[in-house]
ZAMARGU-4260 file (C-alpha; in steps of 0.2 Angstrom, whole numbers, plus 5000, padded with zeros to 4 digits):
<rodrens>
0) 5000/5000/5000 | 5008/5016/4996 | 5002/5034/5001 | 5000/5049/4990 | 5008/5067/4995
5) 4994/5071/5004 | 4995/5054/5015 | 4981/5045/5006 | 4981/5026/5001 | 4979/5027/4985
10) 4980/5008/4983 | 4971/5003/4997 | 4961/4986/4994 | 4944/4986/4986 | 4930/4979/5000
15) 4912/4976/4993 | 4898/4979/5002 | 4883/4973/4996 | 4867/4984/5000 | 4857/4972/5012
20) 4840/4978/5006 | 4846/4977/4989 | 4832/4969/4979 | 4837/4967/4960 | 4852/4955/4955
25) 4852/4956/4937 | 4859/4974/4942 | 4871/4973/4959 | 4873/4989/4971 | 4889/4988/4981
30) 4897/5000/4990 | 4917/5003/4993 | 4925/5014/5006 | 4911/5015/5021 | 4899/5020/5009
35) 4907/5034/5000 | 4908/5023/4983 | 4893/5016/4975 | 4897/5000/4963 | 4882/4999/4951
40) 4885/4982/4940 | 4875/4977/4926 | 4875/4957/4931 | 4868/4947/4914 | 4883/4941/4909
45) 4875/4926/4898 | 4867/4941/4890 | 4882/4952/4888 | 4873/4962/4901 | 4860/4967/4888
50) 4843/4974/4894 | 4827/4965/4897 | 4810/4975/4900 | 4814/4979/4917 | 4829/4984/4916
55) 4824/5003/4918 | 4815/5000/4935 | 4830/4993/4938 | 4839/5010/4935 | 4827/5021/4942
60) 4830/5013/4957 | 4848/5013/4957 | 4850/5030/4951 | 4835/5036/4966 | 4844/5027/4976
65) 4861/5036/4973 | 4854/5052/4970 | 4847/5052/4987 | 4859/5044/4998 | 4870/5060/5005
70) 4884/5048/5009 | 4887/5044/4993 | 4898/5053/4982 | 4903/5043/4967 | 4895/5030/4956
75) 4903/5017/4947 | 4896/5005/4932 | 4902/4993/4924 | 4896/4976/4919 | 4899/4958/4926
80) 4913/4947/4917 | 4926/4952/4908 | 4918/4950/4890 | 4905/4966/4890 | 4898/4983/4898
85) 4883/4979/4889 | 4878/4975/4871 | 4861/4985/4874 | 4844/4982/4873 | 4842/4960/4872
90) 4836/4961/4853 | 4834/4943/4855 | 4818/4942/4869 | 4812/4958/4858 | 4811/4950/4844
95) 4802/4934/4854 | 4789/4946/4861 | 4786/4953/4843 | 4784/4932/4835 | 4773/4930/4850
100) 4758/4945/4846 | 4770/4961/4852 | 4781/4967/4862 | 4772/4975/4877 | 4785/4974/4891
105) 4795/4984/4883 | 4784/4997/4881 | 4779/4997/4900 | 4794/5012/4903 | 4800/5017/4918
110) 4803/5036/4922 | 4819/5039/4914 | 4829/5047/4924 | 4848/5050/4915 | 4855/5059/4914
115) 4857/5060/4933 | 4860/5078/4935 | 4847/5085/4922 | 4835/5074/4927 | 4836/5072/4946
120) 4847/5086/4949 | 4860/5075/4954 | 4877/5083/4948 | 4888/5068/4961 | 4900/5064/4948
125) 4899/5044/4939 | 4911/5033/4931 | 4910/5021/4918 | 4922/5007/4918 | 4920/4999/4900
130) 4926/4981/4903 | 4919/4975/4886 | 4908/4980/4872 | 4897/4993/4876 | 4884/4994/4860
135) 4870/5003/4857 | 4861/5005/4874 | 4878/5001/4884 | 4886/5016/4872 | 4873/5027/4880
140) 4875/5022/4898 | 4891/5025/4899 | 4887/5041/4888 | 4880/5050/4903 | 4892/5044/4915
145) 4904/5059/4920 | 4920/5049/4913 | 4923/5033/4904 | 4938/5024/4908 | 4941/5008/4895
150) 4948/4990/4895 | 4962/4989/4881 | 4952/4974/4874 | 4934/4986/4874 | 4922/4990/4858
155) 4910/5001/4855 | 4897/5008/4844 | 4881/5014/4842 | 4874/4999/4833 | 4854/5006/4830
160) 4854/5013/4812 | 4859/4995/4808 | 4842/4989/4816 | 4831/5003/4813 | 4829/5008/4830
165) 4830/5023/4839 | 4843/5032/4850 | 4839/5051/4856 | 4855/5050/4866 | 4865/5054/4850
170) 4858/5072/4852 | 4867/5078/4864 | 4884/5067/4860 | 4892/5082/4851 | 4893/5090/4869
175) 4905/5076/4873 | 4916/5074/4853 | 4919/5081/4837 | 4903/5083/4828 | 4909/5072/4813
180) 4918/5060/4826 | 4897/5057/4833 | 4893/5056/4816 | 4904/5042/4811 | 4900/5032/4825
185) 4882/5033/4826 | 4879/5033/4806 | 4891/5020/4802 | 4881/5006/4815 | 4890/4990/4807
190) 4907/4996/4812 | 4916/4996/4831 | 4930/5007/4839 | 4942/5001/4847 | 4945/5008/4866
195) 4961/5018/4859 | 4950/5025/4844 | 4936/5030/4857 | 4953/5040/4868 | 4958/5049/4851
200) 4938/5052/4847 | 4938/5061/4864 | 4922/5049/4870 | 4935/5037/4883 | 4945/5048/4899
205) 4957/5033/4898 | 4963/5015/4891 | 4972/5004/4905 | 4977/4985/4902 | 4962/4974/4900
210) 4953/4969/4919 | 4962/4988/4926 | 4946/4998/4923 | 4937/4994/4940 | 4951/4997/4949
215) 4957/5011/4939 | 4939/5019/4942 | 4942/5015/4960 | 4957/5026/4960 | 4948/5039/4951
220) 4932/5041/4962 | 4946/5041/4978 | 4952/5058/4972 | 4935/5065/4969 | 4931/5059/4986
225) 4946/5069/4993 | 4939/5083/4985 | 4924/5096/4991 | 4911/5088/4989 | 4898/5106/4984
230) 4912/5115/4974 | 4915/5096/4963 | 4898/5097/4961 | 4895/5115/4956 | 4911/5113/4943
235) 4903/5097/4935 | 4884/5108/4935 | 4894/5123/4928 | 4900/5114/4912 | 4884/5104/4908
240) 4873/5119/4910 | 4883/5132/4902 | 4889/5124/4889 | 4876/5133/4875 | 4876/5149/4886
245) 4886/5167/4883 | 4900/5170/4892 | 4890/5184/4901 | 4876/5171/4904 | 4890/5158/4911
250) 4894/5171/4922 | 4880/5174/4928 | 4875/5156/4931 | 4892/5152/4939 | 4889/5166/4953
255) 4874/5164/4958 | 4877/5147/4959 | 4894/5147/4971 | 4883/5157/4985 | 4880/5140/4990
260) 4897/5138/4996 | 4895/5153/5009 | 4893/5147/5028 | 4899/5131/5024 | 4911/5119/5038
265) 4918/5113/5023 | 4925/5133/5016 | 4933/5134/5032 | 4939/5118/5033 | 4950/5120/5016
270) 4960/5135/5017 | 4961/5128/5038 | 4969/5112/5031 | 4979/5124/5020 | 4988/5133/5031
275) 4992/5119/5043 | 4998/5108/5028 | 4987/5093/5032 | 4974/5083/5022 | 4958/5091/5022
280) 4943/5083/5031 | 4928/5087/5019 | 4908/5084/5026 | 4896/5092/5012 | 4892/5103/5029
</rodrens>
């Protein structure tokens, strides 16, 4: 175990803590470091961790439940095994339901409710950790993560214009790449990027050795979690929310937004720590 310059163990072992009242275990909620970490997995690794119509209450429950639990921080995702994130929506029981007279259960939606911080006002940061392909509807969920970080082996696309089917996701994936990078992936369905191509695209934070990205993400949501928790939050609110405005308008937004920062334990706590060159000891107080 080593320790970073601020006295940190940056490599301190990974403990699992499964949510006792947890009641779904096609998707797994853990929890890592007392609590601060949440560990989403997607756990249909038969399926490549492809969705089945109930999926979604699945997700509204996990993100509701993130979104309100003040001692979580960070979120994680990623998919059982080592093979895929997810391929997407399960085309296969789709097209079974379809044979059989329709296909019902998939229309039978949960409240959508991703992006987190748009839709729930959740603006805790989330990280993908893309351990295999991520298709179609796994493309999108780690889409509206925060960061991605990839398995050298990973593969991704956008897989619906192949199939005729939809994907509103793509609208807002110019906020995230080149507009002709979102182009070529979502237009030209048949083909896959590689985790590298996906760094150079600008869609991918980072590519680590294949099996690295858990832990990888790991080390990443540690640092966020050494971080001010409001003043994290306010800069990951500031760049989704001002990205179409004027400078004024940012500005504008910006200020009005860090008066939330008076008062706080945690803005004495900082420049305290400072001056007595110590870690500081963050509360969201």
């Amino acid at each position: 175990m080593t320790s970073d310059r601020y006295g940190s163990n940056v490599s301190a072992p990974i403990e699992r803590v499964p949510l006792p009242d947890w009641p779904h275990k096609e998707l797994l909620y853990e929890t890592i470091d007392n609590g601060r970490i949440a560990l989403i997995t997607m756990n249909r690794p038969e399926r490549m961790n492809s969705s089945d119509p109930d999926m979604g209450f699945r997700w509204y429950d996990a993100w509701t439940r993130f979104a309100n639990d003040d001692e979580q921080w960070v979120a994680i995702v990623t998919g059982a095994g080592d093979r895929a994130f997810s391929a997407g929506q399960d085309l296969k029981i789709r097209a079974e339901l379809e044979e059989q007279g329709g296909d019902a259960p998939y229309q039978r939606r949960a409240p959508n409710v991703t992006p987190i911080g748009e839709k729930l006002g959740c603006w805790k940061p989330t990280i993908a950790a893309i351990n295999g392909f991520a298709i179609a509807g796994g493309w999108a969920t780690a889409q509206n993560c925060t960061f991605r970080i990839a398995d050298e082996h990973a593969e991704m696309n956008i897989a619906e214009a192949r199939w005729n089917q939809a994907a509103g996701f793509v609208a807002w994936l110019p906020r995230l790449m080149n507009t002709s990078h979102a182009l070529e992936v979502c237009i030209m369905g048949d083909r896959r990027i590689s985790a590298q191509r996906a760094y150079e695209m600008g869609f991918v934070n980072k590519v680590v050795p294949k099996g690295e990205c858990v832990n990888e993400a790991v080390d990443w949501a540690r640092t966020i979690c050494r971080m001010a928790p409001r003043t994290v939050r306010n800069f990951h609110q500031m760049v989704y929310q001002c990205f179409n405005m004027t400078i004024p308008e940012a500005q504008a937004f910006a200020s009005a937004l860090e008066f939330n920062l008076r008062g706080m334990e945690d803005s004495l706590e900082g420049p305290k720590a400072f001056a007595e060159k110590r870690p500081a000891v963050f509360k969201n107080r």
